[in-house]
PDB file with one MODEL, atoms N, CA, C and O in Angstrom:
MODEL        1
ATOM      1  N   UNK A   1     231.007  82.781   9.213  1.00  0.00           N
ATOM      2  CA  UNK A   1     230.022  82.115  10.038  1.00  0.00           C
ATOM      3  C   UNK A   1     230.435  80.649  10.234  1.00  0.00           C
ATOM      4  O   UNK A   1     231.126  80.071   9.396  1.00  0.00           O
ATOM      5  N   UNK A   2     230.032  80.104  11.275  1.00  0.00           N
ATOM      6  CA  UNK A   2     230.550  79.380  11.470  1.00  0.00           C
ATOM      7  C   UNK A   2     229.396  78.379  12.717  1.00  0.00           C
ATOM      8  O   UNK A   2     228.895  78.928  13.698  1.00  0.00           O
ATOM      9  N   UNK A   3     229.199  77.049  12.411  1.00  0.00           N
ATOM     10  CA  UNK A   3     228.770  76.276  13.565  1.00  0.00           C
ATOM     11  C   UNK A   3     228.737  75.486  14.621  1.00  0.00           C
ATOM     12  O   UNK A   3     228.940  74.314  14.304  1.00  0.00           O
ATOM     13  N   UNK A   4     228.526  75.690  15.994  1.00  0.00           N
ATOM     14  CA  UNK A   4     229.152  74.964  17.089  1.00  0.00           C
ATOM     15  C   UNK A   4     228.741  73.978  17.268  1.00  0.00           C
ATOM     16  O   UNK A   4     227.513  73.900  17.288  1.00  0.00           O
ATOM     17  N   UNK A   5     229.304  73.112  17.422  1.00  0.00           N
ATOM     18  CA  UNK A   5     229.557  71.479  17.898  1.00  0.00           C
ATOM     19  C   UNK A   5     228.647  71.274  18.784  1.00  0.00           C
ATOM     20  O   UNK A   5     228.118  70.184  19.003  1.00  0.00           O
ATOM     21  N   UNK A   6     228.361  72.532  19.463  1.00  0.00           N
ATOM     22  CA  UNK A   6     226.872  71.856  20.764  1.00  0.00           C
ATOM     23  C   UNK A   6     225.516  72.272  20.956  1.00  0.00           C
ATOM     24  O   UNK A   6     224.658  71.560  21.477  1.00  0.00           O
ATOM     25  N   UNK A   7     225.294  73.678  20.439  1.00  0.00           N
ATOM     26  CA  UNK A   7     224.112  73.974  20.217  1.00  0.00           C
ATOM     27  C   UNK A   7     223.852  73.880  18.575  1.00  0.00           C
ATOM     28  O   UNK A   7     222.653  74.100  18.397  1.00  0.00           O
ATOM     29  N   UNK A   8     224.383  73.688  17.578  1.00  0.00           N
ATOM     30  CA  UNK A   8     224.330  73.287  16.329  1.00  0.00           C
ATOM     31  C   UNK A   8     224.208  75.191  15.886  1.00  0.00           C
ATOM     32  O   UNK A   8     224.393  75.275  14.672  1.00  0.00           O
ATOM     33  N   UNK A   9     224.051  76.116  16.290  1.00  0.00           N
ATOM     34  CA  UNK A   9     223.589  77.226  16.210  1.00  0.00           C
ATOM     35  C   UNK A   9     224.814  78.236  14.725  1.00  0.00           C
ATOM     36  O   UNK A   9     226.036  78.114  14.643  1.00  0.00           O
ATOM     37  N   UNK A  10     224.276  78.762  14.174  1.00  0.00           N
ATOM     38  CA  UNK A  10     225.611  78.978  13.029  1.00  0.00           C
ATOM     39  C   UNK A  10     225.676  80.441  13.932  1.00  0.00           C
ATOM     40  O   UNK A  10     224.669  81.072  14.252  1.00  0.00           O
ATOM     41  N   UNK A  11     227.306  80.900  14.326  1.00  0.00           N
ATOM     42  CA  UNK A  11     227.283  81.941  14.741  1.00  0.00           C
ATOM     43  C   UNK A  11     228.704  82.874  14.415  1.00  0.00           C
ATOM     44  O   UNK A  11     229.481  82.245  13.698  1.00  0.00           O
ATOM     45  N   UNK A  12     229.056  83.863  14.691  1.00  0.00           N
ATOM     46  CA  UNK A  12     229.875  84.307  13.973  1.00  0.00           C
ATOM     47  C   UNK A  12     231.528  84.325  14.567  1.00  0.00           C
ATOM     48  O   UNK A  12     231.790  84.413  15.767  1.00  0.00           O
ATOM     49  N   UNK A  13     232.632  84.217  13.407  1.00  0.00           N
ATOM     50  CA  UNK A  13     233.540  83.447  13.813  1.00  0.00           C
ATOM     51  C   UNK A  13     234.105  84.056  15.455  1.00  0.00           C
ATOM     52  O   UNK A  13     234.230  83.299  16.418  1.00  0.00           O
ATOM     53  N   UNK A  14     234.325  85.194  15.492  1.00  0.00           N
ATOM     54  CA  UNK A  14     234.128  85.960  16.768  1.00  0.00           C
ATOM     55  C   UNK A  14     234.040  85.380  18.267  1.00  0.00           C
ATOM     56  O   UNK A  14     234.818  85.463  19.217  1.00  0.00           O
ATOM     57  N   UNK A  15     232.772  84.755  18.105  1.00  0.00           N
ATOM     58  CA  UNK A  15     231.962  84.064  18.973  1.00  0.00           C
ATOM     59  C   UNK A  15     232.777  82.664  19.522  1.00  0.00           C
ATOM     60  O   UNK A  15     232.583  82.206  20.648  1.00  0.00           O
ATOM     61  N   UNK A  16     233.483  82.216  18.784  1.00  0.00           N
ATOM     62  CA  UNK A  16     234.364  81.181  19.371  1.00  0.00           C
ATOM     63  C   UNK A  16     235.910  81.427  19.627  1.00  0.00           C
ATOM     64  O   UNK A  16     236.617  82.018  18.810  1.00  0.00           O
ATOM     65  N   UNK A  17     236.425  80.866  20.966  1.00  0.00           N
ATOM     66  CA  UNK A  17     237.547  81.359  21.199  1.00  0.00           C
ATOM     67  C   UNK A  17     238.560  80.945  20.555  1.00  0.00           C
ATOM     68  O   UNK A  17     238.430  80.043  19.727  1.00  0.00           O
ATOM     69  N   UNK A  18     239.755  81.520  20.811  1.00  0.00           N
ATOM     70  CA  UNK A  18     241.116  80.817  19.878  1.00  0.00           C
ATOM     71  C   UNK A  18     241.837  80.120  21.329  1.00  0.00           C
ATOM     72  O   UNK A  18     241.906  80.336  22.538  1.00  0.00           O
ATOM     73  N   UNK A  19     242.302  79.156  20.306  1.00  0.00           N
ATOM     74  CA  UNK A  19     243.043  77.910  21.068  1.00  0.00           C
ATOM     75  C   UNK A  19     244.184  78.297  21.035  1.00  0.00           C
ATOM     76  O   UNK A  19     244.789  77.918  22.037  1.00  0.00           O
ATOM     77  N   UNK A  20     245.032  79.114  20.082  1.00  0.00           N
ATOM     78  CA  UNK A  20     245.977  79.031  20.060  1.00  0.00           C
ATOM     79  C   UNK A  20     246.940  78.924  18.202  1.00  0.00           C
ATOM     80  O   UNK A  20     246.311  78.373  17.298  1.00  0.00           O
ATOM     81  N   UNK A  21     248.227  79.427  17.924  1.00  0.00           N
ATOM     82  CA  UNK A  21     247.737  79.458  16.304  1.00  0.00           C
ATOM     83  C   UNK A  21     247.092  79.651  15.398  1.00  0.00           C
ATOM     84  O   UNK A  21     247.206  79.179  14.267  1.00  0.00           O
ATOM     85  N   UNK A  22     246.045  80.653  15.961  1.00  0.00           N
ATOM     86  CA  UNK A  22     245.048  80.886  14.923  1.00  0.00           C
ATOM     87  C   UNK A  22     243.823  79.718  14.849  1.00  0.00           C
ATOM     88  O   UNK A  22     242.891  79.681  14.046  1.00  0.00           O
ATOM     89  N   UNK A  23     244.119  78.811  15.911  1.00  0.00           N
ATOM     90  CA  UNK A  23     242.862  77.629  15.402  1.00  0.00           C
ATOM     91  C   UNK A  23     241.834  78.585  16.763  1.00  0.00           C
ATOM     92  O   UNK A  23     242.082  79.531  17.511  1.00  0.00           O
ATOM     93  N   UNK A  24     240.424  77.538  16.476  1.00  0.00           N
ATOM     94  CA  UNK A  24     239.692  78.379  17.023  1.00  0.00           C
ATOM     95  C   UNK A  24     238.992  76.954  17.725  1.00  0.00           C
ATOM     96  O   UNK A  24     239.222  75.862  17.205  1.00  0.00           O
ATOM     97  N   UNK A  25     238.106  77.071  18.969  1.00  0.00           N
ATOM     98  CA  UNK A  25     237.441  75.847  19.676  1.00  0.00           C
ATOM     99  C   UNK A  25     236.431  75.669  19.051  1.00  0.00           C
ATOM    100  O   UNK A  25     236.151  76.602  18.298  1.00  0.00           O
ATOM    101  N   UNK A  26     235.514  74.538  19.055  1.00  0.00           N
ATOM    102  CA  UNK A  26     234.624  74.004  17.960  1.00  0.00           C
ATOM    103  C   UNK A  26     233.228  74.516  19.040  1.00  0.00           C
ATOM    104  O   UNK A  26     232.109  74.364  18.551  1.00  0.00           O
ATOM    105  N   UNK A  27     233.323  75.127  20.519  1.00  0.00           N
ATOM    106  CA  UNK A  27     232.239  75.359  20.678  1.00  0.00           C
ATOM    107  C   UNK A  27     231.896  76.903  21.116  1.00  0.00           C
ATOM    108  O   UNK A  27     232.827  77.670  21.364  1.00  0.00           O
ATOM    109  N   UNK A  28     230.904  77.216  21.179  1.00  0.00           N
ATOM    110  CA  UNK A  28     230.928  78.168  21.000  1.00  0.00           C
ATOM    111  C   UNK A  28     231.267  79.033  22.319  1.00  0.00           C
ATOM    112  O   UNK A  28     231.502  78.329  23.301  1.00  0.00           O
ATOM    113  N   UNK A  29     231.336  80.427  22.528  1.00  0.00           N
ATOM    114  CA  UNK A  29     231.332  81.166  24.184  1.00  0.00           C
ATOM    115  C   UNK A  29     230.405  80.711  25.362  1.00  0.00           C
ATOM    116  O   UNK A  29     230.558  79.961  26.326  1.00  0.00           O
ATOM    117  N   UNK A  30     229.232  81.589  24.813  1.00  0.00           N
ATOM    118  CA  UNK A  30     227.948  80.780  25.510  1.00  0.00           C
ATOM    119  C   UNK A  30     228.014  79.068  25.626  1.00  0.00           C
ATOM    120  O   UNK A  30     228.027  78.730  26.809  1.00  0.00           O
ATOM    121  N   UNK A  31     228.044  78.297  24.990  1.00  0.00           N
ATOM    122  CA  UNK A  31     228.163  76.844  25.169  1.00  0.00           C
ATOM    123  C   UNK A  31     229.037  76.516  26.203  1.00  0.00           C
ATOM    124  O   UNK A  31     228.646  75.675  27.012  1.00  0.00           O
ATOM    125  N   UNK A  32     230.029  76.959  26.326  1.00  0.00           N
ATOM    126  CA  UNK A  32     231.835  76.702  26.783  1.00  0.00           C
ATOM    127  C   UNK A  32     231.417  77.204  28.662  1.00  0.00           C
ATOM    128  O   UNK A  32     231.598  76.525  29.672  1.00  0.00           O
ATOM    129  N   UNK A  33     230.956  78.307  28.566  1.00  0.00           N
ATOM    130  CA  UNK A  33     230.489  78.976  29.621  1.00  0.00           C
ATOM    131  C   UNK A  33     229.243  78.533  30.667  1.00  0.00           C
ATOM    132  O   UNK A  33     229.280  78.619  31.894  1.00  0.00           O
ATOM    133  N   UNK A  34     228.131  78.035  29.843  1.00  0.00           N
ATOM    134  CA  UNK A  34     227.105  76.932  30.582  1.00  0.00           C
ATOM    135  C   UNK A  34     227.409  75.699  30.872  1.00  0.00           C
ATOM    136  O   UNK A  34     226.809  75.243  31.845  1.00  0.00           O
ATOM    137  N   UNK A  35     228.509  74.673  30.083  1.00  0.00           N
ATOM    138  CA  UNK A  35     229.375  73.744  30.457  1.00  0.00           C
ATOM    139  C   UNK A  35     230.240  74.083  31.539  1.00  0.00           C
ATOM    140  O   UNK A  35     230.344  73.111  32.286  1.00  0.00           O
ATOM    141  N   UNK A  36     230.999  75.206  31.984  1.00  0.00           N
ATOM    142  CA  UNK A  36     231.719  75.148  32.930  1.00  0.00           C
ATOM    143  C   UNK A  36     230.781  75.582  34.333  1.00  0.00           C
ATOM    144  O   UNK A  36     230.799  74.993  35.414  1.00  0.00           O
ATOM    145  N   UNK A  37     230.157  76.509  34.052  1.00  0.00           N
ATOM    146  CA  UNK A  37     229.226  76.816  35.166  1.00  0.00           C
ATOM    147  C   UNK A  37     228.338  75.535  35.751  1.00  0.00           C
ATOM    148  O   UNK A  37     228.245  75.318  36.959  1.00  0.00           O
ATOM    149  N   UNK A  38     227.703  74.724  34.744  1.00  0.00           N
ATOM    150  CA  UNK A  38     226.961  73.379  35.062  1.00  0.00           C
ATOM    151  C   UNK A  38     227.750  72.341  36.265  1.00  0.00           C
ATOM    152  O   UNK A  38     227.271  71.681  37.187  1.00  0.00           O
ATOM    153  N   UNK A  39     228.934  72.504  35.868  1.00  0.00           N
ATOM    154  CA  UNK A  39     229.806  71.290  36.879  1.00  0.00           C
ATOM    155  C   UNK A  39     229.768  71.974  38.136  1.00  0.00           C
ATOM    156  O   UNK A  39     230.076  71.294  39.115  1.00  0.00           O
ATOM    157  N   UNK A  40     229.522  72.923  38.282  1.00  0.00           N
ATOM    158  CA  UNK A  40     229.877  73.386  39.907  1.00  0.00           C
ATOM    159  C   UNK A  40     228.433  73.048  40.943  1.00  0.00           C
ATOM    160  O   UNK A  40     227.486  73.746  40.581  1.00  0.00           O
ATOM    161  N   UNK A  41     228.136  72.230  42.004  1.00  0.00           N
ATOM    162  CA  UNK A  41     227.149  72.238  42.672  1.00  0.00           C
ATOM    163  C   UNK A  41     226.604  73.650  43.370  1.00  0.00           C
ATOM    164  O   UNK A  41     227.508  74.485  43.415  1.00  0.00           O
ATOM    165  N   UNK A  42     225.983  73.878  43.642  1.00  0.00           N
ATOM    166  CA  UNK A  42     225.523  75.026  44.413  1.00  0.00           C
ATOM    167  C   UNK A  42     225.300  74.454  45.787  1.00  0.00           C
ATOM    168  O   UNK A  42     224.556  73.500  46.014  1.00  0.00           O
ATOM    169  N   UNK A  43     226.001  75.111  46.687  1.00  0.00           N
ATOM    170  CA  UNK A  43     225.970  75.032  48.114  1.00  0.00           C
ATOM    171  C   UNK A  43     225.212  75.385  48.925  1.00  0.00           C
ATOM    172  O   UNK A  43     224.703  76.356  48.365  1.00  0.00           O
ATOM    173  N   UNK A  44     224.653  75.281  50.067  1.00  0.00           N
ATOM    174  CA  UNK A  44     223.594  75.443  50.412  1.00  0.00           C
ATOM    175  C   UNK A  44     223.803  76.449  51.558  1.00  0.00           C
ATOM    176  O   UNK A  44     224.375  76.027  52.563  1.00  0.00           O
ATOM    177  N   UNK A  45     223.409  77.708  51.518  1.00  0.00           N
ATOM    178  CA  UNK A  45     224.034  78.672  52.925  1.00  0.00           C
ATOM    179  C   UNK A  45     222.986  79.205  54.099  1.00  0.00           C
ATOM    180  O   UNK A  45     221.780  78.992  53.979  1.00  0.00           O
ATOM    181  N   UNK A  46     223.264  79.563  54.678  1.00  0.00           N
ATOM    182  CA  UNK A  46     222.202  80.183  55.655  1.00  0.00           C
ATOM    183  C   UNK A  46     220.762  79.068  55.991  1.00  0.00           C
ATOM    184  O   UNK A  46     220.758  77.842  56.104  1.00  0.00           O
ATOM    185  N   UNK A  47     219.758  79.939  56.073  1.00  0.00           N
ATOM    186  CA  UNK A  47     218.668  79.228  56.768  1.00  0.00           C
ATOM    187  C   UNK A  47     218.386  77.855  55.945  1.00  0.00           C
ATOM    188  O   UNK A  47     217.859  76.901  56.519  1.00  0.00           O
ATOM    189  N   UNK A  48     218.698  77.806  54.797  1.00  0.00           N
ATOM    190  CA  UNK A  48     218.822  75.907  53.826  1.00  0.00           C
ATOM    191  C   UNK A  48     219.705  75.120  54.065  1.00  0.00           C
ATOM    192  O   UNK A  48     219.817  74.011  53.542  1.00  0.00           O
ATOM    193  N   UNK A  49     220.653  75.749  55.130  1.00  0.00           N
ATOM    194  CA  UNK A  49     221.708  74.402  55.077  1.00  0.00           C
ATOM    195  C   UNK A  49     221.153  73.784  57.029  1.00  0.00           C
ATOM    196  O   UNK A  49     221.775  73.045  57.792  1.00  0.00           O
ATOM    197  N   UNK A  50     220.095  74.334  57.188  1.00  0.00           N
ATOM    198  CA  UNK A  50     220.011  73.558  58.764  1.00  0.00           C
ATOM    199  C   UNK A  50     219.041  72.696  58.015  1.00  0.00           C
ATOM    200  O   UNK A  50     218.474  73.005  56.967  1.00  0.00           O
ATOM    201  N   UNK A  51     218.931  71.655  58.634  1.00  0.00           N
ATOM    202  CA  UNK A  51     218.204  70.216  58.596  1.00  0.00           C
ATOM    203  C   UNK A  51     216.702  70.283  58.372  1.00  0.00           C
ATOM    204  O   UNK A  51     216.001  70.270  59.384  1.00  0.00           O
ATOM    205  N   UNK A  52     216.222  70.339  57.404  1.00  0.00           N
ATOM    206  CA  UNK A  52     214.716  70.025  57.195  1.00  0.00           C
ATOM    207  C   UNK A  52     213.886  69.760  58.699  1.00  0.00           C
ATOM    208  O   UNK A  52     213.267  70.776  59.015  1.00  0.00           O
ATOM    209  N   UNK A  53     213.778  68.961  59.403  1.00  0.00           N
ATOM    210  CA  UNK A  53     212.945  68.922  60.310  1.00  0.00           C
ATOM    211  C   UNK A  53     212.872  70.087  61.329  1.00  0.00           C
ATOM    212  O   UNK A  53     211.793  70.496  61.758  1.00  0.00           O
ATOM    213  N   UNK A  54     214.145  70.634  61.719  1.00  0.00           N
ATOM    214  CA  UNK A  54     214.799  72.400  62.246  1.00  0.00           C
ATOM    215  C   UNK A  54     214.187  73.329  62.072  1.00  0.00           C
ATOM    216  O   UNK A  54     213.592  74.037  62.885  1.00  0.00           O
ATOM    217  N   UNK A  55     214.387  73.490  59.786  1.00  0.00           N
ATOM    218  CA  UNK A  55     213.759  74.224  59.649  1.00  0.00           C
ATOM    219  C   UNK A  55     212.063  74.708  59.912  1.00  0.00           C
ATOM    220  O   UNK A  55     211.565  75.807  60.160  1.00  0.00           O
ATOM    221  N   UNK A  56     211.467  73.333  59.729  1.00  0.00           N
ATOM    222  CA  UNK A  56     209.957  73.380  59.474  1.00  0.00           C
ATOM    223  C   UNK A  56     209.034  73.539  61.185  1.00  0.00           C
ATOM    224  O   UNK A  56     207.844  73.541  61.502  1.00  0.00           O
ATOM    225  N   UNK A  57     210.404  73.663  61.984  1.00  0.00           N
ATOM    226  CA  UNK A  57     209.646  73.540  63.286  1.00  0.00           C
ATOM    227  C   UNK A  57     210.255  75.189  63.685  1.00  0.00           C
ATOM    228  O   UNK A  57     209.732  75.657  64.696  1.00  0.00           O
ATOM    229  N   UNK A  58     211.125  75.940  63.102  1.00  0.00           N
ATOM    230  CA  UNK A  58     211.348  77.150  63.124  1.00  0.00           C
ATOM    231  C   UNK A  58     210.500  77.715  62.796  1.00  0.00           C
ATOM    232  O   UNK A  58     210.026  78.555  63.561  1.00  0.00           O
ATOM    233  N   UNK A  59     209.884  77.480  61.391  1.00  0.00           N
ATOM    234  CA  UNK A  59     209.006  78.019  60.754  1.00  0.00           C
ATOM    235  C   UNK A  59     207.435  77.708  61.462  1.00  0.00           C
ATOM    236  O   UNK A  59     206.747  78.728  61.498  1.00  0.00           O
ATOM    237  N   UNK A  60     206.884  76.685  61.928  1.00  0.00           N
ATOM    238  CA  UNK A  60     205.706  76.546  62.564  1.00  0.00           C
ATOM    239  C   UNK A  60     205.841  77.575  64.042  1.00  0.00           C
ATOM    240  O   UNK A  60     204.850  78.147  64.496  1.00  0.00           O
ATOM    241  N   UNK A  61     207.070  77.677  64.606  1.00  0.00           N
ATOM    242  CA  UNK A  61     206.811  78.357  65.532  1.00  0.00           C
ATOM    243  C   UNK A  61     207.043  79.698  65.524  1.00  0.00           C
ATOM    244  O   UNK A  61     206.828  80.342  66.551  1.00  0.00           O
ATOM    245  N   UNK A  62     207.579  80.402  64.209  1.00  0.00           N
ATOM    246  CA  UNK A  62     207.243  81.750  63.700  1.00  0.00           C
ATOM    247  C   UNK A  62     205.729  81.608  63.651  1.00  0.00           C
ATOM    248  O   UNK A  62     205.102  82.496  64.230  1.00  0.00           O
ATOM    249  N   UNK A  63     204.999  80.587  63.026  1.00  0.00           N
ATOM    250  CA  UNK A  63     203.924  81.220  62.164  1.00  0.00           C
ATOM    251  C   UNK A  63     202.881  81.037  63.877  1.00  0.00           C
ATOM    252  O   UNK A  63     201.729  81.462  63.960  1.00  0.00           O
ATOM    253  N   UNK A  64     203.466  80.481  64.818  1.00  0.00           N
ATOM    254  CA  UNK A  64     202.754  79.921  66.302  1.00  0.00           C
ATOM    255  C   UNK A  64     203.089  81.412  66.691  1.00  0.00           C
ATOM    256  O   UNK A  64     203.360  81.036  67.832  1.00  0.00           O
ATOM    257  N   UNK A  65     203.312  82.770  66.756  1.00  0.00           N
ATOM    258  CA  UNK A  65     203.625  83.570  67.402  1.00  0.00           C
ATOM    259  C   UNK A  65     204.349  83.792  68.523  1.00  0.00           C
ATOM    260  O   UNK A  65     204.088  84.586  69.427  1.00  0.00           O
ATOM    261  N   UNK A  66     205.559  82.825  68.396  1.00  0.00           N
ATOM    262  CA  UNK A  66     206.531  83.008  69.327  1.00  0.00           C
ATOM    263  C   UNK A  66     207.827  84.093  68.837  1.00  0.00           C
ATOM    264  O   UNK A  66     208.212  84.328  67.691  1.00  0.00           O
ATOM    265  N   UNK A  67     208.279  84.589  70.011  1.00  0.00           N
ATOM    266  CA  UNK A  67     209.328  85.706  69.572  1.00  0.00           C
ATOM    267  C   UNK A  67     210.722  85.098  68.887  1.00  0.00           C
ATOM    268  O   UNK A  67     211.456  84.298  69.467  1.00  0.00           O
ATOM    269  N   UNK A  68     210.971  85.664  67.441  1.00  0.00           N
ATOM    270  CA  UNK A  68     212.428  85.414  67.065  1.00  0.00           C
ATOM    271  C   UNK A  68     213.328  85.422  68.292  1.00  0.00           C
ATOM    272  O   UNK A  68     214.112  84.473  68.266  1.00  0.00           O
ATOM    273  N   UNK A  69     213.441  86.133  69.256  1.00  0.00           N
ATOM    274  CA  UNK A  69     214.770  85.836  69.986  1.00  0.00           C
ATOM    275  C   UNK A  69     214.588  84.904  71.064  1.00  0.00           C
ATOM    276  O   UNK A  69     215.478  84.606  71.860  1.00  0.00           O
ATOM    277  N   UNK A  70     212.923  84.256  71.080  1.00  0.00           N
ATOM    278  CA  UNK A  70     212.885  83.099  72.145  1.00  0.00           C
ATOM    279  C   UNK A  70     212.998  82.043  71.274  1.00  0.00           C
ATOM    280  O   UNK A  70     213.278  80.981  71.831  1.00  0.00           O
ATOM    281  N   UNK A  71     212.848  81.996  69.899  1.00  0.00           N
ATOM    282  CA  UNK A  71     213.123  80.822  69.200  1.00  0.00           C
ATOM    283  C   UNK A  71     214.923  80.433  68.614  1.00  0.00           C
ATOM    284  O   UNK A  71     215.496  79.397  68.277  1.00  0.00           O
ATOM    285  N   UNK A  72     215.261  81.639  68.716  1.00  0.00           N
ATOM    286  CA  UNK A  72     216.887  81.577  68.427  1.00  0.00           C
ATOM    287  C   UNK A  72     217.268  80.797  69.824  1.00  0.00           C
ATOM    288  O   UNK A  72     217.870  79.729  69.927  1.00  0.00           O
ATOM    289  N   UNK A  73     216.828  81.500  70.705  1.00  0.00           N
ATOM    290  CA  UNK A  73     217.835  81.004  72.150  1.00  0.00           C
ATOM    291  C   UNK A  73     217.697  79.063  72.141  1.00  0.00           C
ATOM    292  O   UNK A  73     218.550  78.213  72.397  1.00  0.00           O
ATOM    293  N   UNK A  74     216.245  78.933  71.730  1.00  0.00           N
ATOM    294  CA  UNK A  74     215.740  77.343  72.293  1.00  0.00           C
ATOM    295  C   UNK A  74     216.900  76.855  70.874  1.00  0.00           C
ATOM    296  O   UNK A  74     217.668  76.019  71.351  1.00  0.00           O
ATOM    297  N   UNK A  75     217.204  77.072  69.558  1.00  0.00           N
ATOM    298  CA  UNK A  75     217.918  76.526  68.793  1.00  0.00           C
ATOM    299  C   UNK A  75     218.949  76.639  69.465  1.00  0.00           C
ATOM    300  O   UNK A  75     219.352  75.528  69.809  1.00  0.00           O
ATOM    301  N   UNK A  76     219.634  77.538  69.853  1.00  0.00           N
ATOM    302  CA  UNK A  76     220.793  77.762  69.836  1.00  0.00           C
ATOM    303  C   UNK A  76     221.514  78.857  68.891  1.00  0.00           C
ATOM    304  O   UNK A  76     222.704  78.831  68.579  1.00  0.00           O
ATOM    305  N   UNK A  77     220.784  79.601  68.586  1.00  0.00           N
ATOM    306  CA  UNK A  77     221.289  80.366  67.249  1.00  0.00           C
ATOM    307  C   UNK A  77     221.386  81.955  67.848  1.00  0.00           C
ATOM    308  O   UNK A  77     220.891  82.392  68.887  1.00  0.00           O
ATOM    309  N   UNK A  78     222.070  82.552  66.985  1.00  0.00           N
ATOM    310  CA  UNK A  78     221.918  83.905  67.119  1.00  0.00           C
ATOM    311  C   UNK A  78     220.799  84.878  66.588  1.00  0.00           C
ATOM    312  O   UNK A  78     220.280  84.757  65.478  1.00  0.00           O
ATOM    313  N   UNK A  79     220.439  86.009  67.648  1.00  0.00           N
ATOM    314  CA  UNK A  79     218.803  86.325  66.877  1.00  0.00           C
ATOM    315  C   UNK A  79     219.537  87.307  65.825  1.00  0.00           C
ATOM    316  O   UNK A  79     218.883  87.432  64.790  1.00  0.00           O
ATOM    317  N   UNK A  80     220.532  87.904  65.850  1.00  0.00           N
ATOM    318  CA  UNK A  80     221.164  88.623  64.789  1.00  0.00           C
ATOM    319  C   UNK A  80     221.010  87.694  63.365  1.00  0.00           C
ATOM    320  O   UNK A  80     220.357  88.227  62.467  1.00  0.00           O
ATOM    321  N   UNK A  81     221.460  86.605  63.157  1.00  0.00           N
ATOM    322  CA  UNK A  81     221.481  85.760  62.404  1.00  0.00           C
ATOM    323  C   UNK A  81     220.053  85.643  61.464  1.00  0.00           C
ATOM    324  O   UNK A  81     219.963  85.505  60.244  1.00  0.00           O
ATOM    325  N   UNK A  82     218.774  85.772  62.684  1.00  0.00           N
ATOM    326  CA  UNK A  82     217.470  85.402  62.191  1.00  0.00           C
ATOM    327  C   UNK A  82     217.231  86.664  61.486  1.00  0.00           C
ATOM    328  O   UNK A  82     216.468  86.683  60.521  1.00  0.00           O
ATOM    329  N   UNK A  83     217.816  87.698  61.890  1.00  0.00           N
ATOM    330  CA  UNK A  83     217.350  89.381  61.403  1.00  0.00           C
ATOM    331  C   UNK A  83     217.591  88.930  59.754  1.00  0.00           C
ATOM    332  O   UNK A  83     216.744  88.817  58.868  1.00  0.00           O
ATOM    333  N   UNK A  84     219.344  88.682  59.686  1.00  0.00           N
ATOM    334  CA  UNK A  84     220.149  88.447  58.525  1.00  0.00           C
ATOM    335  C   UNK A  84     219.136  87.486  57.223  1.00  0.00           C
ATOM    336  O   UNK A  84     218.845  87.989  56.138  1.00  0.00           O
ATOM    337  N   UNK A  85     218.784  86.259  57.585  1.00  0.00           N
ATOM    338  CA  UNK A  85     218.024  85.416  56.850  1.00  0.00           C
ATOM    339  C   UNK A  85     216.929  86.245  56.378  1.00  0.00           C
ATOM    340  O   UNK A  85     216.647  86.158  55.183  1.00  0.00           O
ATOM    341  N   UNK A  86     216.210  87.100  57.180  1.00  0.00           N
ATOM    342  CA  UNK A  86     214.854  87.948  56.940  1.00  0.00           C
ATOM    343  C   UNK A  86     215.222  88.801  56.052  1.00  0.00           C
ATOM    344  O   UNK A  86     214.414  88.890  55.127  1.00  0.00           O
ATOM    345  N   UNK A  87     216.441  89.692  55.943  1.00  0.00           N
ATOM    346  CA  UNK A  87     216.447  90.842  54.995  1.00  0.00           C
ATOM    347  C   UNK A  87     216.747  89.809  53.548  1.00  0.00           C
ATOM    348  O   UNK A  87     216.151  90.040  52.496  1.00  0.00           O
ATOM    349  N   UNK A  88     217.650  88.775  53.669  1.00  0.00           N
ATOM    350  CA  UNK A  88     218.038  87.877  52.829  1.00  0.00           C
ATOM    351  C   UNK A  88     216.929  87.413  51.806  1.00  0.00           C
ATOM    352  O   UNK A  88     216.992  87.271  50.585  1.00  0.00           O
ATOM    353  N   UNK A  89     215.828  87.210  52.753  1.00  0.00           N
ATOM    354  CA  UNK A  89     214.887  86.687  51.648  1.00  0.00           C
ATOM    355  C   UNK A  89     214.767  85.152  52.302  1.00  0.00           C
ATOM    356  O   UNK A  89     213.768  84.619  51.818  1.00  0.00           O
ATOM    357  N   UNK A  90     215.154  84.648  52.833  1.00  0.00           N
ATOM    358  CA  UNK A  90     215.656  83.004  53.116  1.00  0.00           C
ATOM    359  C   UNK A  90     214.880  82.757  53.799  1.00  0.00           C
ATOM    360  O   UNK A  90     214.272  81.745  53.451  1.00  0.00           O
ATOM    361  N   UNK A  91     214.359  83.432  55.165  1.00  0.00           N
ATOM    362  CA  UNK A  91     213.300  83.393  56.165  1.00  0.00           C
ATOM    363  C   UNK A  91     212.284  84.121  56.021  1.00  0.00           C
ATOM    364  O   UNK A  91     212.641  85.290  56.165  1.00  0.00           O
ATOM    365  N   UNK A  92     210.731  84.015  55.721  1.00  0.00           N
ATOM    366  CA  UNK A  92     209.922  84.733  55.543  1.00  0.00           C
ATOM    367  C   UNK A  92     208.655  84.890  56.365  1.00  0.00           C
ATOM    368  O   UNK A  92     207.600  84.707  55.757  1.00  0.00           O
ATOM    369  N   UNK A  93     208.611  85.120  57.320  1.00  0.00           N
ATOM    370  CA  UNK A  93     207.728  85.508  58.058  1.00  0.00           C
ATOM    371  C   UNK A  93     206.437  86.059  58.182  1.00  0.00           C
ATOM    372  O   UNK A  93     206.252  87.257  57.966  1.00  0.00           O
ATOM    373  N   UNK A  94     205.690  85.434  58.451  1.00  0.00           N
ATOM    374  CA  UNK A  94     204.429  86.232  57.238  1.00  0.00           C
ATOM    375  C   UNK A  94     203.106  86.806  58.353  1.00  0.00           C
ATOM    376  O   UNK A  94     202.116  87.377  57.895  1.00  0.00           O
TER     377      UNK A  94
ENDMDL
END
């Protein structure tokens, strides 16, 4: 057993990788793994990456009862696209 350097957690020797020679890293898998995942930003895709004011006037004129493919055309967008966001979860139409 053995304890990691970052969650203080005692866990078993297993659990930490080898460096090399038989030495082993002072933190643990899980630790090593939420540290590398943490540095990466998350990008923003589909219906979150158009511009806040876009979105909220897309969305008022869904909820205004205008047709998805008359509101794609006035953006500029594809109504295929609006289908895509809807099954996605991203656009919700209510």
């Amino acid at each position: 057993m053995t304890i990691c350097n970052q969650c203080t957690i005692e866990k078993e020797i297993n659990e930490f990788p080898l460096l090399g020679k038989g030495r082993r890293r002072g933190i643990c898998k899980d630790c090593r793994n939420k540290k590398r995942n943490d540095r990466y930003i998350k990008k923003k895709t589909g219906f979150e990456k158009l511009q806040l004011t876009k979105r909220m006037l897309i969305i008022s004129e869904l909820e205004g009862g205008d047709k998805i493919k008359d509101i794609a055309d006035r953006h500029g967008l594809n109504y295929f696209t609006f289908q895509y966001w809807r099954r996605q979860g991203q656009l919700i139409i209510a």
